[in-house]
VEXDREN-2710 file (C-alpha; in Angstrom, 1 decimal):
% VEXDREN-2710
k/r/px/py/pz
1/UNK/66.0/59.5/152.5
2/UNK/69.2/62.0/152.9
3/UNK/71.1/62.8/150.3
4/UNK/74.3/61.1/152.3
5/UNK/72.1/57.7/152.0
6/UNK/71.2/58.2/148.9
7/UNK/74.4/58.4/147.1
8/UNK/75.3/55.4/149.7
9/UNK/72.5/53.0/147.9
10/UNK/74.0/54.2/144.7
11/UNK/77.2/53.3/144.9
12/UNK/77.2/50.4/146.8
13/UNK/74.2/49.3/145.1
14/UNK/74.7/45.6/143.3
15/UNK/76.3/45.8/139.7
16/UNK/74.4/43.6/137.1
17/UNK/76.6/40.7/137.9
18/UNK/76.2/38.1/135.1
19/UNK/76.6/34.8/136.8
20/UNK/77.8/32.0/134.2
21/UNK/78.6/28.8/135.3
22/UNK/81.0/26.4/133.5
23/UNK/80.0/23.1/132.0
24/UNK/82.0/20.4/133.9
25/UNK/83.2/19.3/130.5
26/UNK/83.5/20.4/127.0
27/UNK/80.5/21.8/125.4
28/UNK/79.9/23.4/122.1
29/UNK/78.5/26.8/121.1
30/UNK/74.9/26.5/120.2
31/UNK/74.9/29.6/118.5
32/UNK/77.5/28.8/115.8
33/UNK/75.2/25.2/115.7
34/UNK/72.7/26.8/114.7
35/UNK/73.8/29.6/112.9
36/UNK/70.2/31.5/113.0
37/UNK/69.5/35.0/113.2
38/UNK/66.0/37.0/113.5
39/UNK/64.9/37.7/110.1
40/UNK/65.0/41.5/110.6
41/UNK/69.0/41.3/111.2
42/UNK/69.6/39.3/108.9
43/UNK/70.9/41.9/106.4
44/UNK/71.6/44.4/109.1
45/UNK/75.2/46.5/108.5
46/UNK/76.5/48.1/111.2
47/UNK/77.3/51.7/111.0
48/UNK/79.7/53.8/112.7
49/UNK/82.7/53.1/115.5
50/UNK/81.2/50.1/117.4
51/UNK/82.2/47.0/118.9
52/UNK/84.8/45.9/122.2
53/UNK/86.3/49.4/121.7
54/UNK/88.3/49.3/125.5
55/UNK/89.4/45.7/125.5
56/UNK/88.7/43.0/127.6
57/UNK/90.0/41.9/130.9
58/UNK/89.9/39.2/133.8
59/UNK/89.6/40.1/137.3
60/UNK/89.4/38.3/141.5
61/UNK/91.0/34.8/140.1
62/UNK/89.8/32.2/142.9
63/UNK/90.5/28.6/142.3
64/UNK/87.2/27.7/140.5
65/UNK/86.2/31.4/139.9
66/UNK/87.1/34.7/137.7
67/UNK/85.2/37.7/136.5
68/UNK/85.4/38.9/133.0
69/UNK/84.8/42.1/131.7
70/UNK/84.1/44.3/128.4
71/UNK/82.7/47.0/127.5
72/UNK/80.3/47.1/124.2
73/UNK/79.8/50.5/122.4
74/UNK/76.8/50.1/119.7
75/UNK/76.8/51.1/116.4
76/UNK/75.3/54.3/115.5
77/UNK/72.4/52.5/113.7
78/UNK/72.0/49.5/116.6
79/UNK/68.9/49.8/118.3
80/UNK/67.7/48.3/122.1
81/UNK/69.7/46.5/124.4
82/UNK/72.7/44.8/122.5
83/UNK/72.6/40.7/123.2
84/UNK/76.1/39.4/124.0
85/UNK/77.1/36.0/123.8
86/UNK/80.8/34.9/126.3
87/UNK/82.5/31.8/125.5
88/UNK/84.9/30.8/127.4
89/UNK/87.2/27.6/126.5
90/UNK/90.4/25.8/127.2
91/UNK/92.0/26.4/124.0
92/UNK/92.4/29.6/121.9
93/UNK/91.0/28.5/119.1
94/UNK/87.3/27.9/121.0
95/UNK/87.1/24.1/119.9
96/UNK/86.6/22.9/123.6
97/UNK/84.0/25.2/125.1
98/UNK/83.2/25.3/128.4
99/UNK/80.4/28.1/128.5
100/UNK/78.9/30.0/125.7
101/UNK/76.1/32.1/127.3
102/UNK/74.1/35.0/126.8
103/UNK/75.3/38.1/128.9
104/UNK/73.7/41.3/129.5
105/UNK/75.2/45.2/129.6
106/UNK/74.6/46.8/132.3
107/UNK/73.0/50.2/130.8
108/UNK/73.4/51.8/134.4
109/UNK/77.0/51.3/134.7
110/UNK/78.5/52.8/131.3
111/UNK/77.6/49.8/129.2
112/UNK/80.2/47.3/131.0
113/UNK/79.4/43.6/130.9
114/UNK/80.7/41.8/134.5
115/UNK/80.2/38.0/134.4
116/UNK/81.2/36.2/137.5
117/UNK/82.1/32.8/135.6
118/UNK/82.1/29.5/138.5
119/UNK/82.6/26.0/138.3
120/UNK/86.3/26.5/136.6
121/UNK/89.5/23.9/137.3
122/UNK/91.7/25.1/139.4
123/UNK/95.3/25.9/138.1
124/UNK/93.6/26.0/134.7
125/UNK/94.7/29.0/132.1
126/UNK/90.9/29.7/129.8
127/UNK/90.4/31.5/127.0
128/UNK/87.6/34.1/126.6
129/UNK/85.7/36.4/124.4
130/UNK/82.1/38.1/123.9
131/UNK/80.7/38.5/120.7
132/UNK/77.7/40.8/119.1
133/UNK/76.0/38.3/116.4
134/UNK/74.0/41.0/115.1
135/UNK/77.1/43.5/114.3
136/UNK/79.4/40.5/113.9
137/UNK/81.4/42.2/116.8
138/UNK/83.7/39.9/118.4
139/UNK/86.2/41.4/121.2
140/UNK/89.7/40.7/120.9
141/UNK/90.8/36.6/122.9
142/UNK/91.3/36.9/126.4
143/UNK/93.7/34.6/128.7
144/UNK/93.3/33.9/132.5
145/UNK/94.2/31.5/135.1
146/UNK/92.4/30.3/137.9
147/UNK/94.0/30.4/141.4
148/UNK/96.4/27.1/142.6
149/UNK/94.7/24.7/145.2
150/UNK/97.1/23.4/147.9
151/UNK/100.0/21.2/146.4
152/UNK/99.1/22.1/142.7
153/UNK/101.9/24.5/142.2
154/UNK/105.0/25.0/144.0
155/UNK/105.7/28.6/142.6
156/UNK/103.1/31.6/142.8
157/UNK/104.6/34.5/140.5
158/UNK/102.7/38.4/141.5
159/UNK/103.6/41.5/139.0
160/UNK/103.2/44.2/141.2
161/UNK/101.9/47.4/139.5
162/UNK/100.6/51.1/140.8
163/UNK/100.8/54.6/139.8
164/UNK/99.6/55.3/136.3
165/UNK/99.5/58.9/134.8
166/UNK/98.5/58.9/131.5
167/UNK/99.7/61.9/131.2
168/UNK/103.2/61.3/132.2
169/UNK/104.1/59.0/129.5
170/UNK/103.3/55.9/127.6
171/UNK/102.2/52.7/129.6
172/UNK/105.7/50.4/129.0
173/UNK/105.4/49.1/132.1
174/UNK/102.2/47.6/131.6
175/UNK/103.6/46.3/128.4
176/UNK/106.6/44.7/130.1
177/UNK/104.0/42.9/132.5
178/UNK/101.9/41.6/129.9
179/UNK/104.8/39.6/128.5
180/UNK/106.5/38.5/132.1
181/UNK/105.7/35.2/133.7
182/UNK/103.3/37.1/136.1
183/UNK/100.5/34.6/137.1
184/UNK/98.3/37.5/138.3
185/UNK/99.0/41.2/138.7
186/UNK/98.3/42.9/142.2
187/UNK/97.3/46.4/141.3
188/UNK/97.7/48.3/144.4
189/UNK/95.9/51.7/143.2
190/UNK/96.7/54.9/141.4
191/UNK/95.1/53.1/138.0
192/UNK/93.8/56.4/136.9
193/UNK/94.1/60.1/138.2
194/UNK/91.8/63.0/138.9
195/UNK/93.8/65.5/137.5
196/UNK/92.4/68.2/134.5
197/UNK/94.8/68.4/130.8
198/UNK/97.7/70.6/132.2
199/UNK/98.2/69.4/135.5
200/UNK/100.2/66.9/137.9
201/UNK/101.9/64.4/135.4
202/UNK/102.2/66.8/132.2
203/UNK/105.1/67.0/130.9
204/UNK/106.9/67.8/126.9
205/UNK/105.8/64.4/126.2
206/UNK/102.1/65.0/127.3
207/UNK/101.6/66.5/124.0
208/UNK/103.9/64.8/121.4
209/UNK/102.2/61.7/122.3
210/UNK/98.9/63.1/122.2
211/UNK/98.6/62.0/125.9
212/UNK/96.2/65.2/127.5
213/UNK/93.5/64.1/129.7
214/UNK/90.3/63.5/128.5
215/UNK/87.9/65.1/130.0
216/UNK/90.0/68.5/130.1
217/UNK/88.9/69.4/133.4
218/UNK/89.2/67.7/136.8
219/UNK/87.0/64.9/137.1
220/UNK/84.4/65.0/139.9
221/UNK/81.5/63.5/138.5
222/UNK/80.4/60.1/137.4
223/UNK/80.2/60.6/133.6
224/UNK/83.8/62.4/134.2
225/UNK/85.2/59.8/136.2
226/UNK/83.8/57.5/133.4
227/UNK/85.2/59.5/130.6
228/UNK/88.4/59.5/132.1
229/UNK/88.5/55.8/132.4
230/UNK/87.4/54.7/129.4
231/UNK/90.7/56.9/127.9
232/UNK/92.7/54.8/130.7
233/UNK/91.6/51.8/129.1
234/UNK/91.9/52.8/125.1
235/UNK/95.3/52.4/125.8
236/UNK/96.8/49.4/124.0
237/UNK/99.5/48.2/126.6
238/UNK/97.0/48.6/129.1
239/UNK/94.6/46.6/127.4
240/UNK/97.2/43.8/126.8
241/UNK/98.2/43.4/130.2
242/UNK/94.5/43.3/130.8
243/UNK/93.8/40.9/128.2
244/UNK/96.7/38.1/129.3
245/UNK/96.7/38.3/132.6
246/UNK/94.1/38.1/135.7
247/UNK/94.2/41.7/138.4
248/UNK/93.4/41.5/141.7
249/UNK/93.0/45.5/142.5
250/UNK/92.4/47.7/145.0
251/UNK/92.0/52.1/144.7
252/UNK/94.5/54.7/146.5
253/UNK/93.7/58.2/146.3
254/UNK/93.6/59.1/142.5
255/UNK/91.1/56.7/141.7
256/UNK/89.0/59.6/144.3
257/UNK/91.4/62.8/144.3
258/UNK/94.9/63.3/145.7
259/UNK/95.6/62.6/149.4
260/UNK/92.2/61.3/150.7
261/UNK/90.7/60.2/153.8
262/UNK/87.8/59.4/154.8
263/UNK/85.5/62.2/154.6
264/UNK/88.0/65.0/153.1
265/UNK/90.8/65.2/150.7
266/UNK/94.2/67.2/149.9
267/UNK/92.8/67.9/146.3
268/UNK/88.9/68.8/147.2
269/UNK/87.8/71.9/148.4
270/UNK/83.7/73.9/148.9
271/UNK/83.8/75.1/145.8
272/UNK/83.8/71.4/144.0
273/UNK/80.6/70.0/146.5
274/UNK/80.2/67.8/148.3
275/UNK/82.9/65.3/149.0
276/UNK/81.3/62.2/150.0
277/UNK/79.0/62.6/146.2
278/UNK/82.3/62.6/144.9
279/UNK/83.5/59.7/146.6
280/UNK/80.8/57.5/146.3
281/UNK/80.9/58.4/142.5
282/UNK/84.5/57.3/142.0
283/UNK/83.8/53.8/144.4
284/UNK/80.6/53.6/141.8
285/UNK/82.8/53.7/138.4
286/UNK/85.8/52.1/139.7
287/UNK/84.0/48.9/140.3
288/UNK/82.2/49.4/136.9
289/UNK/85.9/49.5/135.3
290/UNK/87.7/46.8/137.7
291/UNK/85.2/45.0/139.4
292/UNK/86.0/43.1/142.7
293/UNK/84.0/39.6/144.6
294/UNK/82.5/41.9/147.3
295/UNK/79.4/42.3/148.9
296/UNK/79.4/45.7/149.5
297/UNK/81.4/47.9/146.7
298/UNK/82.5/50.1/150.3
299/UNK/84.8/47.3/151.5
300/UNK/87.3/46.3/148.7
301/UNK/89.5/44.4/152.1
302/UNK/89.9/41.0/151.0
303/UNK/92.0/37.7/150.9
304/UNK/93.1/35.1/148.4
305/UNK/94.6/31.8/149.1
306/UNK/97.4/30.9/146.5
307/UNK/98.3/27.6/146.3
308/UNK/97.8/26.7/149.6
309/UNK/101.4/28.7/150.4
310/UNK/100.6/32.8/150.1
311/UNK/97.7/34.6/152.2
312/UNK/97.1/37.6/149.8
313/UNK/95.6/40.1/152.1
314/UNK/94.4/43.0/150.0
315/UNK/93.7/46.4/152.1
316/UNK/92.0/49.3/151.8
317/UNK/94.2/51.9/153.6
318/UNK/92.4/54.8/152.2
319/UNK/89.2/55.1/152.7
320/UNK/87.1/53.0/154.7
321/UNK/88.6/53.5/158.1
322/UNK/91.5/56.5/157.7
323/UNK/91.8/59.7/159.8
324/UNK/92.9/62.8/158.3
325/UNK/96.7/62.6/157.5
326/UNK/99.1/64.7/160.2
327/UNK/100.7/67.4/158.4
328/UNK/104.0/69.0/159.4
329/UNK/102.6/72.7/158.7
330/UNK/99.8/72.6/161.1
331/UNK/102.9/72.2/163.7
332/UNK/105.4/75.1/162.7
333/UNK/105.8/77.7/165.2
334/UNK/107.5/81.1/165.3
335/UNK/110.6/78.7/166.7
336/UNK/110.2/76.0/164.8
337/UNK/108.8/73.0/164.6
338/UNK/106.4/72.0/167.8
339/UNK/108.4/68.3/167.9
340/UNK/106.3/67.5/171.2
341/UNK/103.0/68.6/169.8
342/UNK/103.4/66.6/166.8
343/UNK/104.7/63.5/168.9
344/UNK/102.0/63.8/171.1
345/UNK/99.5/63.9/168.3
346/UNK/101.1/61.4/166.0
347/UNK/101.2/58.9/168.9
348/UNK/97.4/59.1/169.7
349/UNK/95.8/55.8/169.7
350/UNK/93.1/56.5/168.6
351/UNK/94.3/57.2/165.0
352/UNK/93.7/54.8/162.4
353/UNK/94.6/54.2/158.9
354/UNK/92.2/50.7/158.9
355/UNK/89.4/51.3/160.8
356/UNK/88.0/48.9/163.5
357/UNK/86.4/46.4/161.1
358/UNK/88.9/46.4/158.6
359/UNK/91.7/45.8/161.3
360/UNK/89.5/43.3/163.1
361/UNK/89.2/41.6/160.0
362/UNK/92.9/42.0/159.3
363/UNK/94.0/40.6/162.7
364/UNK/91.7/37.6/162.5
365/UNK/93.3/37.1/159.0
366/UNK/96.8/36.8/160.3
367/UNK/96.2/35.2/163.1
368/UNK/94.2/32.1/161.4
369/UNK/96.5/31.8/158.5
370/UNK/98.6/28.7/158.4
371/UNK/100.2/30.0/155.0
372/UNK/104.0/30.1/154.6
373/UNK/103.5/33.7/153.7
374/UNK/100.8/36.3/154.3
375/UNK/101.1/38.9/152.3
376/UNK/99.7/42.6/152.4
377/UNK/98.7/44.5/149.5
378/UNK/99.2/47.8/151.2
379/UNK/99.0/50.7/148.9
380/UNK/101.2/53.1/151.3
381/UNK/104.7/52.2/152.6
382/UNK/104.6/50.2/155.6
383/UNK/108.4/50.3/156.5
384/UNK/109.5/52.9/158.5
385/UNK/111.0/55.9/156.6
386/UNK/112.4/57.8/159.8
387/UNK/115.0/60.2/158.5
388/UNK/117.1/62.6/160.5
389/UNK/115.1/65.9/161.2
390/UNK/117.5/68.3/159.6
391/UNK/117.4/66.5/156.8
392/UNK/113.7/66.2/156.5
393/UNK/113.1/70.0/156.9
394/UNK/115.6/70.5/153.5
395/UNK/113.8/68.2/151.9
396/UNK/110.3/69.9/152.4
397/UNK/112.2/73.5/151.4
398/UNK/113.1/71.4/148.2
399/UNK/110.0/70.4/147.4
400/UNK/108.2/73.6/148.1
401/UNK/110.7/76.2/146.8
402/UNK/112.7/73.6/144.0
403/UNK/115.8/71.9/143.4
404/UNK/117.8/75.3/143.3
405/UNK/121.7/74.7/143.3
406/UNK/121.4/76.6/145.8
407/UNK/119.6/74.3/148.3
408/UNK/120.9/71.4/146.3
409/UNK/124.4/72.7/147.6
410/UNK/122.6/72.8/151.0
411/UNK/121.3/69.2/150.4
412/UNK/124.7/68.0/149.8
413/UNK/126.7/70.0/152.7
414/UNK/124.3/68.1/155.3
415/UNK/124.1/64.5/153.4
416/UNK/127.9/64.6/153.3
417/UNK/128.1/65.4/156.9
418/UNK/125.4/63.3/158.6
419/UNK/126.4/60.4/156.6
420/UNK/130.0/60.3/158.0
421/UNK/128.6/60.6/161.1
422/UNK/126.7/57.6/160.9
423/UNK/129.4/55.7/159.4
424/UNK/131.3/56.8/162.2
425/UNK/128.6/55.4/164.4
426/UNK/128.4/51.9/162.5
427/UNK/132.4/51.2/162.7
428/UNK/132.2/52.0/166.8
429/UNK/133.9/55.3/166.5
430/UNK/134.2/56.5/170.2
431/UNK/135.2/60.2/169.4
432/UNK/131.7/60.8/167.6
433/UNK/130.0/63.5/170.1
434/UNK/126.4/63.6/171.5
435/UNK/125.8/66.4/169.4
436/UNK/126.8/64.6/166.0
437/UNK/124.9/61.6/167.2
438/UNK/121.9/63.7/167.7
439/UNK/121.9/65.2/164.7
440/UNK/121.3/61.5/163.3
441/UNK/119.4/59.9/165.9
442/UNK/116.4/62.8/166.1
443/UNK/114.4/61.5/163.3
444/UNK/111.1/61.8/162.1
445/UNK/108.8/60.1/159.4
446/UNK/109.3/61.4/155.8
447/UNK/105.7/60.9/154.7
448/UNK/103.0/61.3/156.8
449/UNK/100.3/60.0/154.3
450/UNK/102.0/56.2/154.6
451/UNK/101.9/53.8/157.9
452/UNK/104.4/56.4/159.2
453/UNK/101.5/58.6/159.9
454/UNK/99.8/55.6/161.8
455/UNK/102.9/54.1/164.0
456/UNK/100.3/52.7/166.8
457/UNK/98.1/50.8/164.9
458/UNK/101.2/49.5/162.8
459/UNK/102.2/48.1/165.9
460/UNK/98.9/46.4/166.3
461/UNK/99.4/45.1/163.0
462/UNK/103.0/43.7/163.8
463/UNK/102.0/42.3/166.9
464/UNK/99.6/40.1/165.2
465/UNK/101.8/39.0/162.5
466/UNK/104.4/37.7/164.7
467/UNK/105.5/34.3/164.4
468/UNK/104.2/34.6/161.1
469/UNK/106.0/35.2/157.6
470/UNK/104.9/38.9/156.7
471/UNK/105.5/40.6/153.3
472/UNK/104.0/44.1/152.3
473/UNK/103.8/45.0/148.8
474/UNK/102.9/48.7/148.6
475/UNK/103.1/51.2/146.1
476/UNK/102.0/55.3/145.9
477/UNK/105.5/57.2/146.3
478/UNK/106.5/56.4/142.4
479/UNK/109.9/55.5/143.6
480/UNK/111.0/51.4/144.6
481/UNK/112.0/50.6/148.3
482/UNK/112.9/47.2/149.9
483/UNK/112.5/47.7/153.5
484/UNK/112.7/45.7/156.5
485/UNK/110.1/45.9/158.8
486/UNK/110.6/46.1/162.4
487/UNK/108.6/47.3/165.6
488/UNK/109.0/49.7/168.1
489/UNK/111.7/47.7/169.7
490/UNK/113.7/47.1/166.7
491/UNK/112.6/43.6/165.8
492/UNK/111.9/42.3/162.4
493/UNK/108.7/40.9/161.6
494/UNK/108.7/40.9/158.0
495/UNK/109.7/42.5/155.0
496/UNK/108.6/45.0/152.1
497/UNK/108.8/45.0/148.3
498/UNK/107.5/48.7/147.1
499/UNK/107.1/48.9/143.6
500/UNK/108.1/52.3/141.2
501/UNK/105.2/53.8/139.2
502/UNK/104.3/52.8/135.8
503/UNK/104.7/56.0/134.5
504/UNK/104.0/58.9/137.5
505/UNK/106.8/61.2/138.5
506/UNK/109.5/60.1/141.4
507/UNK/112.0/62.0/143.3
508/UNK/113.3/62.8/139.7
509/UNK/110.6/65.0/139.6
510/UNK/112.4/67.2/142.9
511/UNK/115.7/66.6/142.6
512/UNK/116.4/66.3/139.1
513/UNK/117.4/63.8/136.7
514/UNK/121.2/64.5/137.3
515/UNK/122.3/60.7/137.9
516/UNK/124.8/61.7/140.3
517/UNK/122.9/64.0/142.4
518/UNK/120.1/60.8/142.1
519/UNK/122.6/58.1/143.3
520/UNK/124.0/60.5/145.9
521/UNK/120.2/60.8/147.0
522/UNK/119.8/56.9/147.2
523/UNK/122.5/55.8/149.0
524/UNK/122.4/58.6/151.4
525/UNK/119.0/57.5/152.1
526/UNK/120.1/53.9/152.4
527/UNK/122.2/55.0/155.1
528/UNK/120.7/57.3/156.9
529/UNK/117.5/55.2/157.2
530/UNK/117.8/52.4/159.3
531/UNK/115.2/49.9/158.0
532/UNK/115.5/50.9/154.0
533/UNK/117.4/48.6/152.5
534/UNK/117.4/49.4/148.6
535/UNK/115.7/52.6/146.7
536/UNK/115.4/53.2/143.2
537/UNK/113.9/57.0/143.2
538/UNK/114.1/58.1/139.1
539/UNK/113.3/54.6/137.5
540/UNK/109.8/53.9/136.0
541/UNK/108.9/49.6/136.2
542/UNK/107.2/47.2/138.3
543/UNK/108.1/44.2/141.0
544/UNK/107.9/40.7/139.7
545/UNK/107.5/38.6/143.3
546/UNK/108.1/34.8/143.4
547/UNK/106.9/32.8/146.1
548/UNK/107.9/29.2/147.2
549/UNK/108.4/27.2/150.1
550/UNK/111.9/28.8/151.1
551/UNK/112.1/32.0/150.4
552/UNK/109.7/35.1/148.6
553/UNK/112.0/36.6/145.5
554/UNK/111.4/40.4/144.4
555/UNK/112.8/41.2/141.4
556/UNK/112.9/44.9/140.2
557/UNK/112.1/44.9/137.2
558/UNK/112.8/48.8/134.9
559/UNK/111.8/50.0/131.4
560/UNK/114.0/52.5/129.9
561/UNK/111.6/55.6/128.8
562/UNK/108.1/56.4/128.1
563/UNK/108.8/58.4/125.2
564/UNK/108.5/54.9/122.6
565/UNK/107.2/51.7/122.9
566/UNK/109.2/49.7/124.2
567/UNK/108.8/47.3/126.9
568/UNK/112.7/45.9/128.0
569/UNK/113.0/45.2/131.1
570/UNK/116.2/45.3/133.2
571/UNK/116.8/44.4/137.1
572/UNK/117.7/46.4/139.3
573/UNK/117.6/44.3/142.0
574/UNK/117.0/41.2/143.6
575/UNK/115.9/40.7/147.0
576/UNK/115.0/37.5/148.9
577/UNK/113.5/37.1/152.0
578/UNK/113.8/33.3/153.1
END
């Protein structure tokens, strides 16, 4: 067998899967009956740091199915396999039962227990918690909700969450979920990142809060990638958004390394080997850490049905099916920028951010749905982010060279000036030239790495969709957009709620925190770019989405620093699409 299918059997091999299934009414839990223990644990003390150490958490809601997860760390004196008892009951005080079972730790994928618990009520919050009756461990109570049937709920409520950097700051955001109204969180990626103590994300807090990344070096490994979770997941407001509410989750890039695709990446290069090992060892310990109902732990692409009103189309626009992103430096020239090369090449049909399967299975998705809203979980921008070319070049200078005041002087010079061009434009101005309209009409996409970078199959995509209510909730640029989404030809066909990062760096991070030279950024932007519609680009926070029969309601929703606990919320924005 090759080593390519090798690592293939590996990490799309079946996790130990507990399967539990839930008594159709109230039970009791036979252990506590009987109270009986083997004679040589009866006086066993446990010894050492031991226990539910990373939390617990809920994960795929369905209407009459969720998994639950833990993680069990033995004490230093705790011999064999560890026997863990679930129970899982309607009431937090475990009086009316509906499963108390033993569970087994799967020893091959870091000591995680996954149990796939059936036969729940729909519409039904449970409580949950696994328990060691040798050490006396119990974990900490977990909450979650099974899924809505048709008619059962006229209200579906999404938190939706991405960009993590431990790193960066404290986790308030995740916080500030926990205690919202959320009835599940859509995680769209980014939960952890690749990075070694000292790189992308540190900053003067990094060390104050005693935030560097464990391991120290870049993770490439499985016991690395492991490492690094489990640090993801010893932090508290992480664990209590995990612990009261259900995730439905798919990877970006950092849950592999920055900017992949699907056999390469920005941040992988010879010297770390072989790519695909290191893929299919992230693929393995992501699922160990947030497992998904999949058949093959290569294809996270799949679909809830909420209440009989919202299609929840989860993607993977990463790595099952994407070609290499385009890059604007493969098309500078001693002249310039090669615009008709890059055209040419960006146009290509054959490029593809889904893959054939996936986009088959996307297609057939929309085109059978009968919901009042089909939603993507898209973790890159679908909206169109053209911007005018000028414009674009500065920006890349910026990034690459810094916010110098400078360029920044630069920056502002050509905002001020395109943007009363296009104001001119919008109020019918017939004295505005063909040169000034040019220099805002030639546009090209800001970010190659979203659906910009894949305009023909986003067409594809549209096509399918129309007719049909179509929302994308994306995340990976750290910064929140609302953007209308419209084809080739300028017609809508749906709508976009982007969410900011929970703690990652946004445009801040290029610009500076200056709020004026921010808020001059934004609502140049908001001009200048036909379909954006709102951007936050310095504010850290999530987007709460409501959905009912009329209308799908983003709110977004801001925390104030990273630098304390503190998990207030503030809006800074609402935007409906009815």
């Amino acid at each position: 067998m090759t080593e390519n299918k090798v690592l293939k059997k590996i990490s799309r091999r079946s996790f130990l899967r507990n399967s539990v299934v839930a008594a159709a009414g109230v039970t009791i839990l036979p252990s506590l009956l009987t109270g009986c223990k083997e004679d040589d644990t009866a006086n066993f003390v446990a010894e050492g740091e031991f226990g539910f150490l990373h939390g617990v958490a809920s994960f795929d809601p369905s209407q009459d199915k969720v998994i639950l997860w833990s993680r069990y760390t033995k004490a230093s004196n705790e011999s064999g396999q560890p026997s863990i008892i679930l129970d899982v009951a309607i009431d937090a005080s475990f009086k009316s039962v509906v499963a108390s079972e033993t569970v087994i730790i799967d020893v091959q994928s870091d000591n995680t227990i996954n149990v796939d618990v059936s036969n729940l009520q729909s519409n039904t919050k449970y409580y949950y918690r696994f328990r060691n009756e040798v050490t006396q461990a119990v974990s900490i109570t977990g909450e979650t909700k099974t899924l809505p049937a048709a008619g059962e709920k006229n209200e579906v409520k999404m938190a939706i969450v991405s960009c993590a950097n431990f790193q960066s700051g404290l986790f308030n955001v995740y916080g500030a979920v926990a205690e919202s109204e959320a009835d599940v969180v859509v995680h769209l990626g980014d939960y952890i990142y690749e990075y070694g103590e000292g790189g992308y994300g540190t900053n003067p807090l990094t060390a104050s809060l005693n935030r560097a990344h464990q391991p120290a070096g870049e993770i490439i490994t499985v016991d690395e990638y492991r490492e690094r979770y489990r640090q993801y997941r010893s932090d508290t407001q992480l664990q209590k958004a995990h612990q009261l509410k259900p995730f439905i989750c798919v990877w970006d890039d950092h849950e592999i390394t920055n900017d992949a695709y699907t056999d390469g990446a920005e941040n992988h290069d010879a010297g770390e080997g072989s790519f695909e090992e290191r893929k299919m060892s992230a693929i393995q310990v992501w699922h160990e850490y947030l497992p998904a109902r999949v058949n093959d732990n290569a294809k996270i692409y799949r679909s809830f049905e909420i209440a009989g009103m919202v299609n929840l189309m989860m993607l993977d626009t990463r790595l099952i099916g994407r070609n290499k992103q385009l890059n604007y430096t493969d098309y500078f020239t001693a002249s310039g920028l090669d615009t008709e090369k890059f055209v040419s090449d960006w146009q290509n049909p054959a490029r593809t951010l889904l893959g054939t399967e996936q986009r088959n299975w996307l297609i057939s998705q929309l085109s059978s749905s009968s919901a009042q809203w089909n939603v993507l979980g898209s973790q890159v921008l679908m909206g169109k982010i053209f911007i005018p070319t000028e414009l674009l070049l500065l920006t890349a200078q910026i990034t690459s060279e810094g916010a110098t005041p400078a360029l920044l002087q630069q920056y502002n010079t050509i905002v001020t000036e395109l943007s009363t061009i296009k104001v001119r434009i919008l109020q019918g101005d017939s004295t505005v030239t063909t040169e000034e309209r040019a220099r805002v009409e030639t546009v090209l996409p800001y970010n190659l790495d979203a659906w910009d970078g894949y305009p023909v199959e986003r067409e594809t995509i549209y096509a399918a969709a129309k007719g049909k209510k179509l929302i994308s909730v994306a995340g990976d640029t750290h910064n929140a957009w609302h953007n209308q989404l419209a084809d080739s030809q300028g017609e809508k066909v749906g709508t976009e709620f982007a969410t900011a990062s929970v703690s990652s760096p946004g445009f801040e991070a290029i610009f500076g925190s200056d709020d004026a030279v921010i808020k001059g950024f934004e609502q140049a932007n908001t001009l200048l770019v036909d379909d954006l519609l709102y951007t936050d680009a310095k504010s850290r926070g999530f987007v709460l989405v409501t959905f009912n029969q009329s209308k799908a309601e983003a709110d977004y929703r801001y925390i104030s620093t990273l630098s304390v606990e503190n998990t207030t919320t503030v809006s800074g924005k609402v935007a409906i699409e009815s």
